[in-house]
Every structure is written in C-alpha cells, then in structure tokens.
N, C-alpha and C positions, 0 to 999 in steps of 0.2 A: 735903688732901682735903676733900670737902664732899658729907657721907652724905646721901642722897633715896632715899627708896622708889622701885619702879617703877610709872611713870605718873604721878606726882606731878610739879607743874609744878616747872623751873629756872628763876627767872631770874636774866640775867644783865644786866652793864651794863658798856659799854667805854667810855675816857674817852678824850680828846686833850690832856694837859696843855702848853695852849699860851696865850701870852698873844695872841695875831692870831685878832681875832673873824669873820675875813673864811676860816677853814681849817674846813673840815666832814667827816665821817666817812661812808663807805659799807662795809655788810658785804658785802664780794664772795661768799667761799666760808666755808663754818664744816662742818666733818665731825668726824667721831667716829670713834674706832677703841678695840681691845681694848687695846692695848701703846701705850705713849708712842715707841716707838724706831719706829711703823712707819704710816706718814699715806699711805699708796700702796695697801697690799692691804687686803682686809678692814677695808675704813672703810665707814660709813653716812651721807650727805651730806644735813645739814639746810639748808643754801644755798647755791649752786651756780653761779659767772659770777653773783651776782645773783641767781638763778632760788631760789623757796620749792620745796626738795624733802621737808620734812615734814611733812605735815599738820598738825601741831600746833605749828606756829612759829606764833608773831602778834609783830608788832612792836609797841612800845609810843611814845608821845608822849615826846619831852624837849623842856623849853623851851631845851635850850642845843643849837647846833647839830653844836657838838664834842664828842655823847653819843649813844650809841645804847643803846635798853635792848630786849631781846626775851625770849622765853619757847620753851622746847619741854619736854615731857613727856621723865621721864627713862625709859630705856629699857638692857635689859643685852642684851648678845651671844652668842648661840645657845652651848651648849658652851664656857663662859670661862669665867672670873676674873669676879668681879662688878663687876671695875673698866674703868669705861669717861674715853678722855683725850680730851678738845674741844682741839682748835686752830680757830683762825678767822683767816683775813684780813680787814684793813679797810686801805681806801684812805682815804689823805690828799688833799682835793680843795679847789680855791681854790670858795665859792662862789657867785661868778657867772660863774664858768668853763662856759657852758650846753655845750662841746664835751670835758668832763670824762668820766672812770670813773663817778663817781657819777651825774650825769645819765644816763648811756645807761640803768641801770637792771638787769632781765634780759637775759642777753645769752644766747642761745639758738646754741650750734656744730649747725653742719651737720656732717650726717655724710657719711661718704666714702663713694660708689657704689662699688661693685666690681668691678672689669672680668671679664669672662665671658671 
C-alpha cells in the first residue's frame, strides 16, 4: 500500500522491461474502485479508450519510449474504506506502426440510439 492524503498528487510510472527500442507504451483505460475484487461497478475512470476523464491527470515527459509517467490527485470513495485500488491498461505498440492502439489516441464510443 502507498498512504496519500486526499488531494495530494500520485504519481505514478509504468515501465516496459524490454530490450527492442522499436516497442512503446499507450495508457488506454486506468479506473479506480473501492474493493480490489470488483473493476466493473462502482469504479471512477481517470482514462478512458484513451480519453483524460479526470481533471487532474497530466501526463508527464519520459525520454524512454517504453515509459510512461502521469499524475492524478488522490481522491477517497463516498461512504468506504479509505482504500482506493488503480488498475490500468497499457498497450504494447510497434512504434512506427502509425495504424497502432497507440497512435489512434482518444477513441471516443458512440452511443446507441434507442429505438422508440
């Protein structure tokens, strides 16, 4: 575990331990929930397909390409446990793959009209 006041920034830094300098890292989704057993209900999604869903993410510079470092304000869950558990996906991308995961970026679902 790794105690923060609330609001007080995280940061965090995820690595690729790879020897092929040609493999780079994308953070697709990173969400937060109360219980480590449950990444489906009651989660609060700081990046999303992509997409910055928490105001207070900024991502940061790494000179290596197989690192990614960012930041979000730590933050506790209405009525819980004062323990909050990140999980995050990152995609593995060739990088001059320009038709990559990582190159598209935000990737923005449409939603589903509803038939009347």
């Amino acid at each position: 575990p790794y105690h923060v006041r609330i609001n007080q920034n995280l940061y965090l830094e995820a690595s690729l331990h790879s020897s092929d300098p040609s493999l780079e890292l994308f953070l697709d989704t990173c969400v937060a929930s109360p219980t480590r057993q449950n990444f489906t209900t009651r989660t609060y999604a700081i990046i999303k397909n992509g997409c910055v869903k928490d105001p207070t993410y900024s991502s940061y510079y790494s000179p290596y390409r197989h690192t990614l470092r960012f930041k979000f304000n730590a933050f506790q869950f209405v009525r819980s446990n004062p323990e909050v558990y990140l999980q995050c996906e990152l995609v593995v991308c060739r990088t001059f793959d320009y038709s990559s995961r990582c190159r598209q970026g935000c990737v923005q679902r449409s939603k589903r009209e509803a038939s009347s």
